[in-house]
Every structure is written in C-alpha cells, then in structure tokens.
C-alpha positions as a Markdown table, in Angstrom:
| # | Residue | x | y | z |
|---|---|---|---|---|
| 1 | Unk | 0.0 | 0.0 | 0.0 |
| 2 | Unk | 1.6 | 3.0 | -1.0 |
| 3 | Unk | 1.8 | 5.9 | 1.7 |
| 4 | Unk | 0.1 | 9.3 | 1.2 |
| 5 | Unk | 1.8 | 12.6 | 2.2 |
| 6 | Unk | -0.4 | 15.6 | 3.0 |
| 7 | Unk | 0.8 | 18.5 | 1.6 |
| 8 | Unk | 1.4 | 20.4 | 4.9 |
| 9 | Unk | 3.6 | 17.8 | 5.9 |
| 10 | Unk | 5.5 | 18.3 | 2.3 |
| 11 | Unk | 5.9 | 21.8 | 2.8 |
| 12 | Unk | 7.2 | 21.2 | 6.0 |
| 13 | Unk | 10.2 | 19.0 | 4.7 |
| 14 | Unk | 10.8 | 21.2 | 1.3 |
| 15 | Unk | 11.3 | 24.3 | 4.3 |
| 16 | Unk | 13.1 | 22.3 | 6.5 |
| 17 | Unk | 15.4 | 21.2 | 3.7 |
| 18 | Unk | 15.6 | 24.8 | 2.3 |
| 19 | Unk | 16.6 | 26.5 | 5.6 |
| 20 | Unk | 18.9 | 23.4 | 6.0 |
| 21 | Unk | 20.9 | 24.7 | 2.7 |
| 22 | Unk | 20.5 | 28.2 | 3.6 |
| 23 | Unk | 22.6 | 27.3 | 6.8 |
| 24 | Unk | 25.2 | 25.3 | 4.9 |
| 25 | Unk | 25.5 | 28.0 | 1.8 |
| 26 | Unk | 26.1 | 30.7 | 3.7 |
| 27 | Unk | 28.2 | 29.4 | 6.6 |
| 28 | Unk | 31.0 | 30.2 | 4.1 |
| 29 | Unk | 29.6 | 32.6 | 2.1 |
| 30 | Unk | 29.7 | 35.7 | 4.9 |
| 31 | Unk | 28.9 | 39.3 | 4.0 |
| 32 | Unk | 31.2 | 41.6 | 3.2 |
| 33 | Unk | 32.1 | 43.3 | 6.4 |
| 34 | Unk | 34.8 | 46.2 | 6.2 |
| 35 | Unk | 35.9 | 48.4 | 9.2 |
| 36 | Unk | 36.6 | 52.1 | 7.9 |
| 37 | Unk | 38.5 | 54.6 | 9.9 |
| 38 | Unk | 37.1 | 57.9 | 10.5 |
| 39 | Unk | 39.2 | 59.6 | 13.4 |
| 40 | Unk | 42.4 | 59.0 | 15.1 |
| 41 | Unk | 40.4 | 57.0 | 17.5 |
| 42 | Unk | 37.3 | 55.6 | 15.5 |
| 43 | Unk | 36.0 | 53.0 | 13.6 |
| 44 | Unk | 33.0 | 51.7 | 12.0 |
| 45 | Unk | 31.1 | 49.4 | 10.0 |
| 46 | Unk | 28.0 | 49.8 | 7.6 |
| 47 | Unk | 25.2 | 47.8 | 6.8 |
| 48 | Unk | 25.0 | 46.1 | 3.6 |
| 49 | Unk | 21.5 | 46.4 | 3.0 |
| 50 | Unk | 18.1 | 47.9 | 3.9 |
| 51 | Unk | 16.6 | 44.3 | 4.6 |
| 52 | Unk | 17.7 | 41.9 | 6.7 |
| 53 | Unk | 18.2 | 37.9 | 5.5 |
| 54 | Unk | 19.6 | 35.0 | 5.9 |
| 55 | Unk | 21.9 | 35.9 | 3.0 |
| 56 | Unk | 23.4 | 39.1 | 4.7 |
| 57 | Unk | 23.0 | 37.8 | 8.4 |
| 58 | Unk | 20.6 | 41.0 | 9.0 |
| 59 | Unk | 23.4 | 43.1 | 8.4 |
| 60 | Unk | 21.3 | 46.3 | 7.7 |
| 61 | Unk | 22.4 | 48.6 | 10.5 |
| 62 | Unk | 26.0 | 50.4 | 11.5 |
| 63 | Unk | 28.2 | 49.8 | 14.4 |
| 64 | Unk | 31.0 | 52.1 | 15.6 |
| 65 | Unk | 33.9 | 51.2 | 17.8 |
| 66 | Unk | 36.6 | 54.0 | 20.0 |
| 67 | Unk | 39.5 | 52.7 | 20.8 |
| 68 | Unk | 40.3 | 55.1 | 24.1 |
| 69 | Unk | 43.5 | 55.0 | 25.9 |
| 70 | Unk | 42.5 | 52.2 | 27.8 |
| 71 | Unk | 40.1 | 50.2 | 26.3 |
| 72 | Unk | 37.5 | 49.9 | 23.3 |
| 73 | Unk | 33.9 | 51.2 | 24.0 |
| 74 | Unk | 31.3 | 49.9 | 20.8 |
| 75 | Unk | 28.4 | 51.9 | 19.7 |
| 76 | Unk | 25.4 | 49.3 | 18.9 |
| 77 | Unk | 25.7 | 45.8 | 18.1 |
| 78 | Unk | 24.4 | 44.9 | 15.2 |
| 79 | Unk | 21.6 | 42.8 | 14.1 |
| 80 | Unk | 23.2 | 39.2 | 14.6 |
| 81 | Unk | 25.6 | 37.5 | 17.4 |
| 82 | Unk | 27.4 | 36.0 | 14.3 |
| 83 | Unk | 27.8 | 39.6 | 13.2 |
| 84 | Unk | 28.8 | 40.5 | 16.4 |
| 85 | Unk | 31.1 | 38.0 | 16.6 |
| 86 | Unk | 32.6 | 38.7 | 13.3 |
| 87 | Unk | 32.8 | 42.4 | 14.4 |
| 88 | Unk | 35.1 | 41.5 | 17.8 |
| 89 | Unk | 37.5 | 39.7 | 15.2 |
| 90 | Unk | 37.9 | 43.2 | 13.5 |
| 91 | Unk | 38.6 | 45.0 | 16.6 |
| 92 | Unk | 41.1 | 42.9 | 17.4 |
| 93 | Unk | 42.8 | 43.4 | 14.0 |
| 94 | Unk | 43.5 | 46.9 | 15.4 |
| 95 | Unk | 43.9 | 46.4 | 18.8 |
| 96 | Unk | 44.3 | 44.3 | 21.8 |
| 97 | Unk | 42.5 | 46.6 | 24.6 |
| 98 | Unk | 39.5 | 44.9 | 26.0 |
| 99 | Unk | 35.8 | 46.1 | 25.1 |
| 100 | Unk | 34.4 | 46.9 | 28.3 |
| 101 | Unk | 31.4 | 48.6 | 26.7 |
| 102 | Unk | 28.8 | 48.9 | 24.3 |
| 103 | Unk | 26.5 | 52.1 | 24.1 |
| 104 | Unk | 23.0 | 51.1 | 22.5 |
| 105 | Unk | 21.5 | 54.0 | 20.8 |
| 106 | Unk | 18.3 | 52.2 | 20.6 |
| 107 | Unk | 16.5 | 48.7 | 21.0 |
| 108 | Unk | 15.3 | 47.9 | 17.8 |
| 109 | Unk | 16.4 | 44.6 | 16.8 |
| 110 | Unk | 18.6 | 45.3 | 13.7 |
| 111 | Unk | 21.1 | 47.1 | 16.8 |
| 112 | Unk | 20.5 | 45.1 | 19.4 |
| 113 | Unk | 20.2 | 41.5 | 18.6 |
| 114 | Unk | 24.6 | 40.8 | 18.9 |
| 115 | Unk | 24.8 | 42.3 | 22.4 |
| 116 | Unk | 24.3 | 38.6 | 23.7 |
| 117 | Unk | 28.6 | 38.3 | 22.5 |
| 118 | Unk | 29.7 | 41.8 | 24.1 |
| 119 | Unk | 27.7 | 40.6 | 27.2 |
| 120 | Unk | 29.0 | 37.3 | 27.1 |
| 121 | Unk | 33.0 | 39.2 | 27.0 |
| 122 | Unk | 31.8 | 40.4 | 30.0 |
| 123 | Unk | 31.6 | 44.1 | 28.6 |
| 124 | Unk | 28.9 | 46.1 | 30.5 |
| 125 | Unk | 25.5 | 47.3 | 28.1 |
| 126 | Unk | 24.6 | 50.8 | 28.6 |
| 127 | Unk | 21.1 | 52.3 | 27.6 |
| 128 | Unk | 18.0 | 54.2 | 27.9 |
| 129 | Unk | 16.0 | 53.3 | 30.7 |
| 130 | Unk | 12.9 | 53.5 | 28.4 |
| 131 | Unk | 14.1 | 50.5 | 26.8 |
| 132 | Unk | 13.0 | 48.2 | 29.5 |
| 133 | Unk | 9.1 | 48.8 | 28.0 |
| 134 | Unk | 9.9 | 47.3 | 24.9 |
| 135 | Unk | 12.0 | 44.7 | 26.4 |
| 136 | Unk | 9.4 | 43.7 | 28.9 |
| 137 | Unk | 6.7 | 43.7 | 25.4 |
| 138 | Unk | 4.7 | 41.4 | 23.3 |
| 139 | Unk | 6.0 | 43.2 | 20.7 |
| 140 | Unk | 9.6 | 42.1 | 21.0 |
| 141 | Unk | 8.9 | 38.8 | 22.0 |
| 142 | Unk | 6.9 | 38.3 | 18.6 |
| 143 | Unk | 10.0 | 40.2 | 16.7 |
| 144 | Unk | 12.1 | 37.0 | 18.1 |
| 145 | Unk | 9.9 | 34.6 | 16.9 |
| 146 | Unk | 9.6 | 36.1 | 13.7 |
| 147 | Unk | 13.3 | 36.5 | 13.4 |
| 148 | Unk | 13.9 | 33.3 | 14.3 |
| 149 | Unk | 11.6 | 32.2 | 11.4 |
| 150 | Unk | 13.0 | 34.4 | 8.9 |
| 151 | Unk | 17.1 | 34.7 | 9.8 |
| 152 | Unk | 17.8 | 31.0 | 10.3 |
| 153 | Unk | 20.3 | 30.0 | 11.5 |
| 154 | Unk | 21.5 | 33.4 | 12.3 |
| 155 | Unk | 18.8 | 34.1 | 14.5 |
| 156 | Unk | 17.6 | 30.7 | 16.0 |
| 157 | Unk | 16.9 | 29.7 | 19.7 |
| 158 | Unk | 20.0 | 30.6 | 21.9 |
| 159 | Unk | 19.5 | 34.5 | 20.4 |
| 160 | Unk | 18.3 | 36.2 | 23.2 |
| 161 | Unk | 17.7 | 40.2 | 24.6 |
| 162 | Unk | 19.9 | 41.5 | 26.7 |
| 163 | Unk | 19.1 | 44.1 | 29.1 |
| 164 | Unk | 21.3 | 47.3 | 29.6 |
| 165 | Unk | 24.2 | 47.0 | 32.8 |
| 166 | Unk | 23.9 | 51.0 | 33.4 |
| 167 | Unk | 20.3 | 52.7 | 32.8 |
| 168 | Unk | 20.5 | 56.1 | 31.7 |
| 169 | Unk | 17.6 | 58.6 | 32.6 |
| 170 | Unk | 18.7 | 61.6 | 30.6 |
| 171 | Unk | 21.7 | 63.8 | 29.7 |
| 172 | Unk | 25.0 | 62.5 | 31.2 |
| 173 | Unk | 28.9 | 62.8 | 30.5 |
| 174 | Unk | 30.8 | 59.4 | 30.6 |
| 175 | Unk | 34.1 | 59.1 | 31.3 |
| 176 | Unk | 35.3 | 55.6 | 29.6 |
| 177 | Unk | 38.7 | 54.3 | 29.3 |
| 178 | Unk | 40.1 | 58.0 | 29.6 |
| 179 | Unk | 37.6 | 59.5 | 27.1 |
| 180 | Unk | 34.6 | 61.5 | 27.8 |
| 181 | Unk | 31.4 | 60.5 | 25.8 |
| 182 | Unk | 28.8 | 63.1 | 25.8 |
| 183 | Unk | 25.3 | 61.4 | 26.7 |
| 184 | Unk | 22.6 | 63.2 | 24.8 |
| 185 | Unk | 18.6 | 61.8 | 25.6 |
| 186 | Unk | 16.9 | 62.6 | 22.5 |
| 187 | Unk | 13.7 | 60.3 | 23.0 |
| 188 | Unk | 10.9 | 59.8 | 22.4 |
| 189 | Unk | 11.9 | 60.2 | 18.4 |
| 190 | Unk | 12.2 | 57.5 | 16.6 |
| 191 | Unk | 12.4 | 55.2 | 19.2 |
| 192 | Unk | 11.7 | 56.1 | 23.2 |
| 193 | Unk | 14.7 | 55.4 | 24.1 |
| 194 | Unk | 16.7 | 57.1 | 21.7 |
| 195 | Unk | 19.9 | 58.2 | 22.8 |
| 196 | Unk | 23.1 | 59.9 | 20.6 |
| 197 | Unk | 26.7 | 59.8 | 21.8 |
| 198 | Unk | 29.2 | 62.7 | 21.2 |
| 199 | Unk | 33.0 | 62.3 | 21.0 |
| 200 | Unk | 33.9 | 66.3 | 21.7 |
| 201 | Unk | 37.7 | 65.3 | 21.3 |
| 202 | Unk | 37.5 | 64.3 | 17.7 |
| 203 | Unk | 34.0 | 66.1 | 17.0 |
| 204 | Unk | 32.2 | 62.9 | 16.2 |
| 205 | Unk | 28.5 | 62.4 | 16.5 |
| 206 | Unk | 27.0 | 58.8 | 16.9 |
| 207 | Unk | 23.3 | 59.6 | 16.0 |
| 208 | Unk | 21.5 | 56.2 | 16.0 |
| 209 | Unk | 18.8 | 56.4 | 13.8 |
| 210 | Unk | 18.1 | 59.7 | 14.0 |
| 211 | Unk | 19.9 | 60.8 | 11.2 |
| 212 | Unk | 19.4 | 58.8 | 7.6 |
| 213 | Unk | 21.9 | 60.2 | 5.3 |
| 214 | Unk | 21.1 | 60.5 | 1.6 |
| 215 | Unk | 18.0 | 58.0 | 1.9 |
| 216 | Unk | 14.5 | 58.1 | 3.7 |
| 217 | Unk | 14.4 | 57.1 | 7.2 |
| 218 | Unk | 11.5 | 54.8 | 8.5 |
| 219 | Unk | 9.4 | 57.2 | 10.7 |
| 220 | Unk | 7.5 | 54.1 | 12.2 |
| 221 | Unk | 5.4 | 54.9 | 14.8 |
| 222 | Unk | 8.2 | 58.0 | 15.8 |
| 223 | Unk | 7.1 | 60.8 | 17.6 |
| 224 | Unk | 8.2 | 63.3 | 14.7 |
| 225 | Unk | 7.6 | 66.4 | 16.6 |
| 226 | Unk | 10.1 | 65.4 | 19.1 |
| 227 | Unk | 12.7 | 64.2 | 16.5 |
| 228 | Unk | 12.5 | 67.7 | 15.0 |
| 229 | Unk | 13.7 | 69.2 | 18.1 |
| 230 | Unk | 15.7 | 66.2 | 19.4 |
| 231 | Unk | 17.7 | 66.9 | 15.7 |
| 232 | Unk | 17.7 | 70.5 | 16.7 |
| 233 | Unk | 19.6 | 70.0 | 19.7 |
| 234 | Unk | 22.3 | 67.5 | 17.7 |
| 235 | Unk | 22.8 | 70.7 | 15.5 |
| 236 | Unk | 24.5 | 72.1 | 18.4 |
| 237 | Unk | 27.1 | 70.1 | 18.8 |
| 238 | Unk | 30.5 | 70.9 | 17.1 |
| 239 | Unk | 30.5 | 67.8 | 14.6 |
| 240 | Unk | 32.5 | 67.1 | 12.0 |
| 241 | Unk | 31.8 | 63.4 | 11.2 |
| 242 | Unk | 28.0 | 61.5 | 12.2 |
| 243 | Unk | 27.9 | 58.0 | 12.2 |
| 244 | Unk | 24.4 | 57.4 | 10.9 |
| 245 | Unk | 22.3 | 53.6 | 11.9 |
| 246 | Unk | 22.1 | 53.1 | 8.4 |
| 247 | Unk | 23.8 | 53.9 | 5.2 |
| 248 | Unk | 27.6 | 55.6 | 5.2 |
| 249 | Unk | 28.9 | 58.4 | 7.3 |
| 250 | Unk | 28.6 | 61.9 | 6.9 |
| 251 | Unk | 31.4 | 64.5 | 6.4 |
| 252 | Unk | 28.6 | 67.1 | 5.6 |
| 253 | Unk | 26.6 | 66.6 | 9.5 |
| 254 | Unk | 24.7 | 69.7 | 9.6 |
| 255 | Unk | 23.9 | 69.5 | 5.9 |
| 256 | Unk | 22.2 | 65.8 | 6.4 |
| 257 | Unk | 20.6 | 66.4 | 9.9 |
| 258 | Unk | 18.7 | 69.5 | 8.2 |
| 259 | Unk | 18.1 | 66.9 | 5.3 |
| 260 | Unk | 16.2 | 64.5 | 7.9 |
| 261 | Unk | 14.5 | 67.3 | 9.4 |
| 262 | Unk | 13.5 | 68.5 | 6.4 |
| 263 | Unk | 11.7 | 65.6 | 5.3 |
| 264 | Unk | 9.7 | 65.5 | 8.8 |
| 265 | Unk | 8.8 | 69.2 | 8.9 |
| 266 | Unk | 7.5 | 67.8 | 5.2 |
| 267 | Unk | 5.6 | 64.9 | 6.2 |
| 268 | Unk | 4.3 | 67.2 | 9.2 |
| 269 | Unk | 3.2 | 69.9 | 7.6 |
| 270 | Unk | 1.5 | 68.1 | 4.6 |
| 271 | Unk | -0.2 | 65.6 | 6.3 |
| 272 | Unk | -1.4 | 68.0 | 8.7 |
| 273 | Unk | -3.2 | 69.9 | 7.0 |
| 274 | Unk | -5.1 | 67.0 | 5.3 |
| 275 | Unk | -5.9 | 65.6 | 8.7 |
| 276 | Unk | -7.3 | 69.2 | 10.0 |
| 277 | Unk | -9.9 | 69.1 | 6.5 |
| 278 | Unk | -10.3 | 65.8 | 7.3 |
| 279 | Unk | -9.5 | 64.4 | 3.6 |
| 280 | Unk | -9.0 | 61.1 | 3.1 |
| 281 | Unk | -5.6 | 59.9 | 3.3 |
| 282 | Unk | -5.8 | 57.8 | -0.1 |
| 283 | Unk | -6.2 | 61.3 | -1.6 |
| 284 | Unk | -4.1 | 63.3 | 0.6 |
| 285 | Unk | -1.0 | 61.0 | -0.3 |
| 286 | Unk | -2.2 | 61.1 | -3.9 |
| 287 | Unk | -2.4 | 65.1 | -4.3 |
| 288 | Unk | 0.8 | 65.9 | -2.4 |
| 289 | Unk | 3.9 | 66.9 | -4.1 |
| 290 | Unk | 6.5 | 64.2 | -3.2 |
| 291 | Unk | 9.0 | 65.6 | -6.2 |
| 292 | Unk | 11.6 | 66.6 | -3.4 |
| 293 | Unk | 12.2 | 63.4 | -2.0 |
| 294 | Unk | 11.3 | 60.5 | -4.5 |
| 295 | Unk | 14.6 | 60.7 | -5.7 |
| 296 | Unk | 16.2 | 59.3 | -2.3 |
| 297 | Unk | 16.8 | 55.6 | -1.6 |
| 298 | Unk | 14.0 | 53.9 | 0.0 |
| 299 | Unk | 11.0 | 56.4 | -0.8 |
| 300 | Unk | 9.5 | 53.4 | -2.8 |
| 301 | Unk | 9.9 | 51.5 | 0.0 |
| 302 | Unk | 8.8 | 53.7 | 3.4 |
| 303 | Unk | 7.4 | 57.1 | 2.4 |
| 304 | Unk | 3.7 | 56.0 | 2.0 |
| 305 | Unk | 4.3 | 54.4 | 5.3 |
| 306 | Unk | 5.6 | 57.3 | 6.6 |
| 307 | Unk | 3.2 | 59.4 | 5.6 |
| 308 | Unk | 0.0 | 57.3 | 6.8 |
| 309 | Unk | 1.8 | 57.2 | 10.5 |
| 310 | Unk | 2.7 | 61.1 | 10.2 |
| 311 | Unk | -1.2 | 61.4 | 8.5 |
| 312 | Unk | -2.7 | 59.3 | 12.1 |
| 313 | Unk | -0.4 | 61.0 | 14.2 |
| 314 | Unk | -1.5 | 64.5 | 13.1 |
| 315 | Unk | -5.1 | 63.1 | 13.8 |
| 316 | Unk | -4.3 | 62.5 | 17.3 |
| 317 | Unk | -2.7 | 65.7 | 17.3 |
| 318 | Unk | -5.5 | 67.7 | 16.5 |
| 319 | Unk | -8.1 | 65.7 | 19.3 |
| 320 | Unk | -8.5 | 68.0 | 22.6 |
C-alpha cells in the first residue's frame, strides 16, 4: 500500500530542507564586512542592505567602535551574534585593549540582537531606561519569533535580549577608558529610548537612527515632533563626522541632519493639513507633491508608510 503525504507535511520537509541549505550555503559565504576609519580613534562598519536575511546575516544597520587609551567602547551591536562575533575579530585586528562597553542608541532589533557576544565578554551594556518597556513587550517577544523564522540559523533559539548594565535617565557625561562621551537623551523620536553619543575630542556624532543620510528614514510609529527638536539640539554640537544607523557616514553633519529634518517638517506639515480638512488619506498622499524626496533611496519602500503614520499621528494631534 503505498503511503500518502499531506501537503502540509510536504511543505514542512521542502522548508526544513531549504533552511537546511540556507545554513550550509552561507556558513562560508559571509557578507562583506569592512571596518573604515574615521578619526584618530574611531571605527566603523556599515550595513550592507536595507533588509535583513539570511543571505546578509541581518546586516542592515551600522556599528561604531573607540578605541580610548584604555580600552575599546562599541556603539550598537548589530543585528546578529554572528555579526557580532565577526565584528570582535575586526577590533582585534586593530587592537588588543579589552571592550568593556557597548553604548546602545536604541533597541530595535537590527542594533540590538549581537549584544548577547559583548555581554558574554563580559563588557557592560549601557542604555535608555525607556528600553525596558519594549523589552518587557509582546511586541519584541513576537519580533524573536519572527526572526527566528526568517534569519535562520543566524537568529535561532540561543538569540536572546539582553538588558542594559547602566540605565541612563537623561543627559550624562561618561568618562570611559580615559575618554569622555557626551550622553545626549533625545527620546521619544524615533524610538523612546533614543539616545546619541558625542565624541567632543574628535567632533564625532554617533546619532543612531536619527539621522538617515542621503535616503528616507522609517518614521514608524516615531514621535516626529520630538525628532524635529531632538535633531535641533544635535545641531548644536560641534561635529564634523555622524555616524548614521544606516547607510555611510557623513562628512557634511549639519547639511544631512537638516536633510532629515526637512523631510519631517514635510511629512508634518503636509499631512497635517489634510488631517485638520479631514481628507482622506488615499487622496491626501495622492495630491501631495513628493517631487523633493522621491529621488532618495528607500521612498518606494517607506514614504507612504511614513506618511500614513505622520497622517494618524496628526489626527491625534488635532483631538483636545
């Protein structure tokens, strides 16, 4: 008697074997991962794409390392421990000084999901206290799952969040390995717990994901008026060099924060007004003038998301 398979159960074996080569094709074929210099005492990476896969080992996001007199202090962790791993092999091309800590400029999971590597170094996590809402979430407990689903093997079952060491509740100065970091709280913006990290002696500005630099940044569910004047108050720092999450650094910091704010002041302004005559959003997205932006990376890809958030937002906005 021959033996009938369902077709669940077939689609079940054609995934298993297809995640199966997925593991074995690219446990040799790693991304491209390239540590570029930008000050006497500064180094970082950039992501290789704007979505995360198996293929790239979510390498979509930027990390940043300082090697201080002392030791090495890392700015996010990028979106993998296999990432992060590969990262702490770079470092140690340069230098043998210990990482003792990672600043996280936000917990979104294309940042946050190596920290398990630093933390297992025994290097001590340092973040906004607002994280511990999302950490403490269904939403980042389905984020894992989905991940998990999605990244294999990259992300599979021993990747795990990791809570900050030090909490920080607002503006600070830290004094690391014999370098001051300047502490800047500029949350609720794109995230809650956004926080940017100044080096004043080499004038660079780690921004997180509050500056996108010649491409559209994902506004999300961002509090956009706050990002405006959480970007106002980067402008006042003295920088020379920004270290954007996504896409390469900046040599021109003033020129692409005012680019970012731009583009919210934008999606502010426009959607507003459509929200305040109550037209529809289908029409309001459809009769706005998008001509100075479409020609930036991503806009296919975010700006009508973007818009509908800013367009709901602006509702809320206007309630009493």
């Amino acid at each position: 008697m021959k033996k009938i398979i369902s077709v669940s159960l077939l689609k079940s074996l054609c995934l298993s074997l297809l995640l199966g080569w997925l593991g074995m094709a690219h446990a040799t074929d790693e991304p491209l991962m390239e540590i570029h210099q930008l000050s006497p005492s500064t180094w970082y990476v950039q992501g290789l794409s704007a979505l995360g896969s198996p293929a790239n080992q979510n390498f979509i996001s930027n990390a940043a390392f300082v090697v201080t007199p002392e030791s090495v202090v890392v700015i996010d962790a990028l979106g993998s421990p296999a990432l992060a791993t590969r990262l702490v092999d770079e470092i140690k091309k340069i230098t043998p000084k210990p990482i003792t800590h990672v600043l996280v400029t936000h917990y979104h999971a294309d940042h946050i999901y190596g920290l398990q590597v630093f933390k297992a170094m025994g290097a001590k996590i340092v973040a906004h206290r607002a994280a511990l809402i999302y950490l403490n979430s269904e939403t980042a407990r389905l984020r894992m799952e989905a991940s998990r689903e999605q990244l294999f093997p990259w992300i599979n079952n021993q990747t795990h969040l990791v809570e900050a060491d030090t909490w920080i509740d607002g503006n600070q100065e830290l004094m690391i390995g014999g370098m001051l970091f300047q502490v800047k709280q500029v949350g609720p913006a794109h995230t809650p717990e956004d926080l940017a990290f100044y080096l004043p002696s080499e004038k660079v500005l780690f921004a997180g994901d509050l500056v996108f630099r010649s491409r559209i940044p994902f506004v999300g569910q961002a509090n956009s008026q706050h990002w405006i004047t959480a970007l106002d108050q980067l402008l006042a720092f003295d920088t020379q060099v920004i270290v954007p999450g996504h896409g390469p650094v900046s040599h021109e910091a003033r020129q692409d924060m005012q680019q970012t704010r731009a583009y919210l002041v934008y999606l502010r302004t426009t959607m507003g007004h459509a929200a305040e005559a109550m037209e529809p959003f289908e029409e309001a997205y459809k009769n706005t003038d998008w001509t100075p932006f479409e020609h930036l990376p991503l806009f296919g890809v975010a700006n009508r998301m973007n818009a509908y958030n800013t367009y709901l937002l602006m509702e809320q906005e206007a309630k009493p």
